[in-house]
N, CA, C and O atoms as a printed pandas DataFrame, in Angstrom:
     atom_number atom_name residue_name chain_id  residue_number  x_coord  y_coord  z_coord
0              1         N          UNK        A               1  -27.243   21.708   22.390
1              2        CA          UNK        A               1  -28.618   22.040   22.074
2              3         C          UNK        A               1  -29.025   23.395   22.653
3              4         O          UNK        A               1  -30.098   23.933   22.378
4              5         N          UNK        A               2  -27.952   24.001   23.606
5              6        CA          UNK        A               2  -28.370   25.662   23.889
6              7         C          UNK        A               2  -28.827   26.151   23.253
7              8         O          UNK        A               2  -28.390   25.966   22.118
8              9         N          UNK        A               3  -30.055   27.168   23.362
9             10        CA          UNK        A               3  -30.807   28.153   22.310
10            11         C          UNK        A               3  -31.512   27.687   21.342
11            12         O          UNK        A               3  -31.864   28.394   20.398
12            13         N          UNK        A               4  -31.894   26.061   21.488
13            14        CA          UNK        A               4  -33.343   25.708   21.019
14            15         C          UNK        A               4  -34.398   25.930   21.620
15            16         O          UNK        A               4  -34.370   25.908   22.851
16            17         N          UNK        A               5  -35.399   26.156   21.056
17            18        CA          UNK        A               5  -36.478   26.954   21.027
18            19         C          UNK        A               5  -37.546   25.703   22.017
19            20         O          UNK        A               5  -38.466   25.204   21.369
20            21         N          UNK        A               6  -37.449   25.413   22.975
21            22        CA          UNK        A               6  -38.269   24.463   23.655
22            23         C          UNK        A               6  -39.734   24.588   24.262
23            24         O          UNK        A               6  -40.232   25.706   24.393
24            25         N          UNK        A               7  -40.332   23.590   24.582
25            26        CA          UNK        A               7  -41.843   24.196   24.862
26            27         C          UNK        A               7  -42.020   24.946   26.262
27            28         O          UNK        A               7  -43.001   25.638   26.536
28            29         N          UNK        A               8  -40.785   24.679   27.227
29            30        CA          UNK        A               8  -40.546   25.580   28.395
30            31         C          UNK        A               8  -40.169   26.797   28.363
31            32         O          UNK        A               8  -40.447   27.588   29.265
32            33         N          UNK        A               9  -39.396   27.145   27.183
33            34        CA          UNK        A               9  -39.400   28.657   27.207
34            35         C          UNK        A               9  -40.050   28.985   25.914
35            36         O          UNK        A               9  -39.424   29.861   25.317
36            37         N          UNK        A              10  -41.111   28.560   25.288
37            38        CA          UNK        A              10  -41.822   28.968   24.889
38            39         C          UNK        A              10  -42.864   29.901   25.518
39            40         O          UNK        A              10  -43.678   29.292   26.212
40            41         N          UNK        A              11  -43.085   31.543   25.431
41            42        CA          UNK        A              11  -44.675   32.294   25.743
42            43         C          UNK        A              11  -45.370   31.881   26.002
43            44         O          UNK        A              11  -45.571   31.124   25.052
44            45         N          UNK        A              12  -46.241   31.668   26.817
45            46        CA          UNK        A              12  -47.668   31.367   26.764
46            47         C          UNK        A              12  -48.398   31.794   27.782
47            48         O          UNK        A              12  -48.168   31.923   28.985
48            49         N          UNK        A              13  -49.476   32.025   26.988
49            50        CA          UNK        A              13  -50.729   33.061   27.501
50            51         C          UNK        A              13  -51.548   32.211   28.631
51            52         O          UNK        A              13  -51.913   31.041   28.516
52            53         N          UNK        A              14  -51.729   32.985   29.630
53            54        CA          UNK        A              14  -52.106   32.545   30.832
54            55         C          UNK        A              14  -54.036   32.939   31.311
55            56         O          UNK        A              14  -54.649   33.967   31.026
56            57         N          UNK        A              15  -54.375   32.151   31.810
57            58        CA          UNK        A              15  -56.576   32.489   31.735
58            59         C          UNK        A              15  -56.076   33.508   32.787
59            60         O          UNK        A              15  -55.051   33.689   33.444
60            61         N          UNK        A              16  -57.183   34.037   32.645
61            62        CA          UNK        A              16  -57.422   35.055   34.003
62            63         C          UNK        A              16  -57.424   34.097   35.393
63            64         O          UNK        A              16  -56.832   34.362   36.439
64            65         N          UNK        A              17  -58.185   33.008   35.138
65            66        CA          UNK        A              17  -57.704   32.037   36.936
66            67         C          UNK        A              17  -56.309   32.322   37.158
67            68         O          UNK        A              17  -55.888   33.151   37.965
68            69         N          UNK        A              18  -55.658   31.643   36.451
69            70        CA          UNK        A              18  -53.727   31.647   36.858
70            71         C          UNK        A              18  -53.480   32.703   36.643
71            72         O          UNK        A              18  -52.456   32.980   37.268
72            73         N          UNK        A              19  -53.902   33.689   35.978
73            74        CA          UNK        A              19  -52.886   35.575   36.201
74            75         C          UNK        A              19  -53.322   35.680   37.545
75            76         O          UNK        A              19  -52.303   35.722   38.234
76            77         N          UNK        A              20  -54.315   35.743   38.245
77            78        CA          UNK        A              20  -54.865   35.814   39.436
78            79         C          UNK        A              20  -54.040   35.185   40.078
79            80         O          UNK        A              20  -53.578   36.204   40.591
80            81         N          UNK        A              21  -53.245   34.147   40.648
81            82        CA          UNK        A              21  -52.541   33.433   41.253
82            83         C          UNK        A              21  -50.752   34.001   41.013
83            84         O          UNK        A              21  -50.002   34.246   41.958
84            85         N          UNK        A              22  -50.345   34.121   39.471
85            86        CA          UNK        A              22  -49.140   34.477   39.291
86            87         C          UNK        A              22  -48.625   35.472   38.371
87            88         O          UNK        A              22  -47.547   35.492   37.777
88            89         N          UNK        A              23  -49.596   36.302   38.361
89            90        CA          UNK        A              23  -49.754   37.727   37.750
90            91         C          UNK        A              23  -49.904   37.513   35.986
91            92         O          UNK        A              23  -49.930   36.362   35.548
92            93         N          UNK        A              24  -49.968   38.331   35.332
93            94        CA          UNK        A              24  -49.814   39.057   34.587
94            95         C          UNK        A              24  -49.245   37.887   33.199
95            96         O          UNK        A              24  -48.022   37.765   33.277
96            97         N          UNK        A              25  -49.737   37.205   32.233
97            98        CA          UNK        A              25  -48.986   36.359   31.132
98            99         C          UNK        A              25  -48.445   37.517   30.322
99           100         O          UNK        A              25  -48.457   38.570   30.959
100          101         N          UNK        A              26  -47.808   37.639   28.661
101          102        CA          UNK        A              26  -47.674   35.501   28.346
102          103         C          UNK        A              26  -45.663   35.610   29.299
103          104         O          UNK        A              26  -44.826   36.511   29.361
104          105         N          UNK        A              27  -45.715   34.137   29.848
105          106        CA          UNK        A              27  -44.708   34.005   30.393
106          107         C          UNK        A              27  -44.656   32.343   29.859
107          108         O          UNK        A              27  -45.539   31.584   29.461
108          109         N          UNK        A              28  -42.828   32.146   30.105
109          110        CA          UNK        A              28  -42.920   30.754   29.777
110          111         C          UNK        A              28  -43.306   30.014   30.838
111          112         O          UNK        A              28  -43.393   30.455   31.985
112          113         N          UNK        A              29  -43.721   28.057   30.244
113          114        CA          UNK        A              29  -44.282   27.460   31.132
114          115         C          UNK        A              29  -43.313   27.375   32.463
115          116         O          UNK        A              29  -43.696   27.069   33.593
116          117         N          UNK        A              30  -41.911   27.731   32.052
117          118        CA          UNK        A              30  -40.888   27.552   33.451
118          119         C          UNK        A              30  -41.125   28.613   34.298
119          120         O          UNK        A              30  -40.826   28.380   35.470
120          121         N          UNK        A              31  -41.534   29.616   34.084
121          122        CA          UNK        A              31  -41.550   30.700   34.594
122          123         C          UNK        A              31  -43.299   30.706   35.484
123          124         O          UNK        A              31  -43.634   31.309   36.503
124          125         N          UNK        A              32  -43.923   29.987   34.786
125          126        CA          UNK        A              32  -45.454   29.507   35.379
126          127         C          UNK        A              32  -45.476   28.783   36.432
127          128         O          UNK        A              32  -46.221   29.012   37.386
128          129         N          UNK        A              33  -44.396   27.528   36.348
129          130        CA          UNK        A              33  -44.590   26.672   37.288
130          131         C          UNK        A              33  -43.727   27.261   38.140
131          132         O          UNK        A              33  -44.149   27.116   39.288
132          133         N          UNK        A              34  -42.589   27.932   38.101
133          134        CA          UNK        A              34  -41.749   28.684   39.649
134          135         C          UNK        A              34  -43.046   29.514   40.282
135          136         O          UNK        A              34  -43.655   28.928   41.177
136          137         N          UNK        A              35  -43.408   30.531   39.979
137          138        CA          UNK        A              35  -44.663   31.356   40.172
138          139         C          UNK        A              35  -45.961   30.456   40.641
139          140         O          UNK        A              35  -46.785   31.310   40.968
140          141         N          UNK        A              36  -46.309   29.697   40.756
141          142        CA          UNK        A              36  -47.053   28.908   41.221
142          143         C          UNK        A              36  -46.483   28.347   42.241
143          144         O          UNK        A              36  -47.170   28.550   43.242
144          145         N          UNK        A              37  -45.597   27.767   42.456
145          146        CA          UNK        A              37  -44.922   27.143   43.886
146          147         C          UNK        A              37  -44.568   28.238   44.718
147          148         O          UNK        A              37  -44.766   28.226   45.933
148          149         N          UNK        A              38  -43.960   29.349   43.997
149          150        CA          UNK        A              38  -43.782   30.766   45.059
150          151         C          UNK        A              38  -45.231   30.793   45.781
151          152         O          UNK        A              38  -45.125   30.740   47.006
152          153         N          UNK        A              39  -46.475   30.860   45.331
153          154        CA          UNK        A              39  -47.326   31.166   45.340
154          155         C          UNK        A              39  -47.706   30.221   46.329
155          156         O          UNK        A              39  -48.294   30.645   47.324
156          157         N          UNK        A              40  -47.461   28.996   46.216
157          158        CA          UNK        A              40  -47.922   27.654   46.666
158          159         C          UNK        A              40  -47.148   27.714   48.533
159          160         O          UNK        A              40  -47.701   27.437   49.598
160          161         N          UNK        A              41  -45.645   28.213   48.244
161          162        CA          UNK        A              41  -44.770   28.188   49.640
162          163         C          UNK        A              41  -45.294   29.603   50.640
163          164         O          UNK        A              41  -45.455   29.662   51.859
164          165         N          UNK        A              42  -45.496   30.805   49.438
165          166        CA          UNK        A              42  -45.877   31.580   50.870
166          167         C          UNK        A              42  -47.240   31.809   51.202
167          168         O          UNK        A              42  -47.673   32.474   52.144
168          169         N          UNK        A              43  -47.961   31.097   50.201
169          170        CA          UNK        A              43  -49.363   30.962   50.949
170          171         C          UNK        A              43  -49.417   29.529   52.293
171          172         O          UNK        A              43  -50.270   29.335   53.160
172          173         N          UNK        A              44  -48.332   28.856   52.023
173          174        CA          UNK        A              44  -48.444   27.763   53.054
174          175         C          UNK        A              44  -49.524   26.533   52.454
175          176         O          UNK        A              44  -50.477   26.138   53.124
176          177         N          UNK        A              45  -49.231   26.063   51.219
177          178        CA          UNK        A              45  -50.316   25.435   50.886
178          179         C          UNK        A              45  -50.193   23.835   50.891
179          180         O          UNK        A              45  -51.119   23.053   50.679
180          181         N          UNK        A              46  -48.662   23.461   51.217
181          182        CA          UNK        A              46  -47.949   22.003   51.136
182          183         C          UNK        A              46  -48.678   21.983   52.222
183          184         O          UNK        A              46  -48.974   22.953   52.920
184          185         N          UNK        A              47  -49.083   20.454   52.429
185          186        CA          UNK        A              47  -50.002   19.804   53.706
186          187         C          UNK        A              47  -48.594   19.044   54.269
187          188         O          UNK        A              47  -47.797   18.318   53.676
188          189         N          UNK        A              48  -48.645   19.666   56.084
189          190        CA          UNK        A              48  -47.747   19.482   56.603
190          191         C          UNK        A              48  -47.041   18.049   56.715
191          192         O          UNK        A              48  -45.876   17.724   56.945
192          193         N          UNK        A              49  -48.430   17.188   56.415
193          194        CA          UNK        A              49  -47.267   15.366   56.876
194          195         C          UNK        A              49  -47.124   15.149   55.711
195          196         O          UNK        A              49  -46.689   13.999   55.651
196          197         N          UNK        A              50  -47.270   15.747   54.239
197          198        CA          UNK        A              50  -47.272   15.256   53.118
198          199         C          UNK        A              50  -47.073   16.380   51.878
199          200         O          UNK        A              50  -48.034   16.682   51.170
200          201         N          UNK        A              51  -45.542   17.060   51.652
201          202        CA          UNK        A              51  -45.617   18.286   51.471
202          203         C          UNK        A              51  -46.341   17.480   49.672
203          204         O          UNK        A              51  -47.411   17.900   49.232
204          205         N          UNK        A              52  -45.691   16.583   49.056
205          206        CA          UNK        A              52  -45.972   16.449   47.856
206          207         C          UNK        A              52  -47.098   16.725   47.303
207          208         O          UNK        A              52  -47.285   16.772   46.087
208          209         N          UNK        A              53  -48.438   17.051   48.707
209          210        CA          UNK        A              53  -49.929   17.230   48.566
210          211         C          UNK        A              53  -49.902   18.658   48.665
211          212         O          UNK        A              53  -49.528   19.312   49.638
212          213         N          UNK        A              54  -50.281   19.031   47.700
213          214        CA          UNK        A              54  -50.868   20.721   47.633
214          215         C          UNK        A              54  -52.472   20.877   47.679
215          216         O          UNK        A              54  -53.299   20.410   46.897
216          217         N          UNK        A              55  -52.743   21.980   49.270
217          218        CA          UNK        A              55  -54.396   21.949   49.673
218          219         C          UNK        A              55  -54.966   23.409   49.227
219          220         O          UNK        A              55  -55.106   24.296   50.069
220          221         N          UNK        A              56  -55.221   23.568   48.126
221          222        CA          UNK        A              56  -55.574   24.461   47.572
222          223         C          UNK        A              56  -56.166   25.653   48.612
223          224         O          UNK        A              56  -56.889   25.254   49.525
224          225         N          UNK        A              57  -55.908   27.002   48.520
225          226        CA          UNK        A              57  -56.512   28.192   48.771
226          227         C          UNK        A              57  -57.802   28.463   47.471
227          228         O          UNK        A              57  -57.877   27.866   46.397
228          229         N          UNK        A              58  -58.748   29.577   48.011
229          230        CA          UNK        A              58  -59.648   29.640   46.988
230          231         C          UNK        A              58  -58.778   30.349   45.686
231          232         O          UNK        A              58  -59.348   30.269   44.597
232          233         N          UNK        A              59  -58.055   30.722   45.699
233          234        CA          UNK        A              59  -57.150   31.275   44.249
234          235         C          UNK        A              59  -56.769   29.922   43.108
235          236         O          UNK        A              59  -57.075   29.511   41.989
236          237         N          UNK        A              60  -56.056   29.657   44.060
237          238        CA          UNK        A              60  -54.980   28.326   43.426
238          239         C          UNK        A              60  -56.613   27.640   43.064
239          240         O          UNK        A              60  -56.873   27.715   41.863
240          241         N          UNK        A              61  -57.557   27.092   43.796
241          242        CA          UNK        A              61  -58.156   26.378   43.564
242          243         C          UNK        A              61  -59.148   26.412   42.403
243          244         O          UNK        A              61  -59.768   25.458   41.934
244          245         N          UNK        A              62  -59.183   27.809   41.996
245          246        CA          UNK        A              62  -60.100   28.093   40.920
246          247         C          UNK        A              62  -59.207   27.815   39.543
247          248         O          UNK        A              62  -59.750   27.942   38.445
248          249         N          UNK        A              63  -57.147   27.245   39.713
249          250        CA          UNK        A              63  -56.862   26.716   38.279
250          251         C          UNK        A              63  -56.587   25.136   38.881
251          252         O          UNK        A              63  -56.878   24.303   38.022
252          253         N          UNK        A              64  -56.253   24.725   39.749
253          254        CA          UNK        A              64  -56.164   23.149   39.969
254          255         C          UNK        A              64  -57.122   22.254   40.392
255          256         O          UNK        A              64  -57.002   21.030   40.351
256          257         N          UNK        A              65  -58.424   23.095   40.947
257          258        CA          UNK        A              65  -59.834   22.505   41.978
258          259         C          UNK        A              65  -59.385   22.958   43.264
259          260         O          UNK        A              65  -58.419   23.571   43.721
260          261         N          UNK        A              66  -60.786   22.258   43.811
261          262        CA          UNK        A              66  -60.954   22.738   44.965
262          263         C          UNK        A              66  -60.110   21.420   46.089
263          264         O          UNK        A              66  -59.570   21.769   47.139
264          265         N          UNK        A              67  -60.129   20.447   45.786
265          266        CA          UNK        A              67  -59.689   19.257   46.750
266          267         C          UNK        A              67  -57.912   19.167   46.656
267          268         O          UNK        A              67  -57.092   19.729   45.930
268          269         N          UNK        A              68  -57.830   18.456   47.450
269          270        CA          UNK        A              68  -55.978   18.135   47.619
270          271         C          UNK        A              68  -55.423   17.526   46.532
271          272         O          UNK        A              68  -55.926   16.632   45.852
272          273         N          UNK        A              69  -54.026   18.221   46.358
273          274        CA          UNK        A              69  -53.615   17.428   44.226
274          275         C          UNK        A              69  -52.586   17.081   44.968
275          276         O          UNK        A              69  -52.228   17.710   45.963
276          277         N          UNK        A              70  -51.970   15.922   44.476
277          278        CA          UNK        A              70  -50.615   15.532   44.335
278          279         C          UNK        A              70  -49.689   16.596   43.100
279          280         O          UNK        A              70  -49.967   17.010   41.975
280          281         N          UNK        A              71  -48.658   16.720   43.891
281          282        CA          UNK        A              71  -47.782   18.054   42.998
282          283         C          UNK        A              71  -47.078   17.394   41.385
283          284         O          UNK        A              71  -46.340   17.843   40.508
284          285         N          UNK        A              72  -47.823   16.064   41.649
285          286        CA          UNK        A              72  -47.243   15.509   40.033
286          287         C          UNK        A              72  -48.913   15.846   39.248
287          288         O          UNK        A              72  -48.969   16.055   38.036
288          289         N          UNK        A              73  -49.898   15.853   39.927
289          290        CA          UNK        A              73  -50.766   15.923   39.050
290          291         C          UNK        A              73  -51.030   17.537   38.453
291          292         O          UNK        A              73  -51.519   17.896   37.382
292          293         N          UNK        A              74  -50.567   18.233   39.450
293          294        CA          UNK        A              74  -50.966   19.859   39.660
294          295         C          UNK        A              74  -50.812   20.268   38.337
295          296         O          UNK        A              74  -51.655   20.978   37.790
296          297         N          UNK        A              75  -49.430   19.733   37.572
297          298        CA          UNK        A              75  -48.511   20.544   36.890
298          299         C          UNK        A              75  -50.384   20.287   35.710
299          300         O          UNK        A              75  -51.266   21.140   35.611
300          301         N          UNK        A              76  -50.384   19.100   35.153
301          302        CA          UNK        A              76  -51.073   18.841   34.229
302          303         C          UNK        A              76  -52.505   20.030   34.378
303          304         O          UNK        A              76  -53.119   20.753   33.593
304          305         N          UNK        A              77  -52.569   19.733   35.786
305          306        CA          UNK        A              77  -54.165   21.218   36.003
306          307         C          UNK        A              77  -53.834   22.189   35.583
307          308         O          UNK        A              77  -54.569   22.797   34.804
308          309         N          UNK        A              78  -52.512   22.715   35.983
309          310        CA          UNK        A              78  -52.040   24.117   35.706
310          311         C          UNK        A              78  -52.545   24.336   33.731
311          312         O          UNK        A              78  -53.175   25.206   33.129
312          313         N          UNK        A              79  -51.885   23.087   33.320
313          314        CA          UNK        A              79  -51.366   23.374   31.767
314          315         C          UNK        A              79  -52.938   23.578   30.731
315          316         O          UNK        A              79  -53.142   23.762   29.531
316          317         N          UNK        A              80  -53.828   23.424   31.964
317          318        CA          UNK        A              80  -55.000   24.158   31.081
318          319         C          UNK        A              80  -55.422   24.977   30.809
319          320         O          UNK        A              80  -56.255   25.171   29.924
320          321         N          UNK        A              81  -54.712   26.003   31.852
321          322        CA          UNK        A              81  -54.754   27.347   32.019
322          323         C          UNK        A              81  -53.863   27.928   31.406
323          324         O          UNK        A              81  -53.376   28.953   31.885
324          325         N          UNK        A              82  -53.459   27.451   30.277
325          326        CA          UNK        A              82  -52.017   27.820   29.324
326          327         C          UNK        A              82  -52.705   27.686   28.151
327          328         O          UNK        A              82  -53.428   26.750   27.811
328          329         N          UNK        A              83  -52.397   28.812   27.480
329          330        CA          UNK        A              83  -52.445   28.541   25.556
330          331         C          UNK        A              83  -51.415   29.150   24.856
331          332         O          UNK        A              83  -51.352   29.040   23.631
């Protein structure tokens, strides 16, 4: 199935919240979600007894909210900020 056309490396255009966080779209969604965890590890944003909890900075927080996400829910916040 190499070199089918999938919805992960599919383009997609990113809001101004998430360019703010991981620069510049359209990038694929794989390339969104690495760039967001880069983003996520050297801002220090995993909560130390519970890395799976991501505690938003005011950046990140203006595409996932403002309160603590579980990193399974994040992905779905992120994907609103995608077209």
């Amino acid at each position: 199935m190499a070199g089918k056309n999938n919805a992960l490396q599919k383009p997609v255009q990113v809001s101004d919240e998430l360019e703010a966080v991981i620069g510049k779209g359209p990038m694929t969604r794989a390339e969104v979600t690495s760039k967001v965890w880069e983003y996520i590890k050297k801002h220090d944003l995993q909560k130390p007894s519970d890395k799976r909890t991501i505690v938003p900075d005011d950046k990140l927080g203006g595409v996932i909210g403002k309160e603590e996400i579980s990193m399974f829910k994040m992905t779905a916040a992120v994907s609103k900020h995608l077209s």
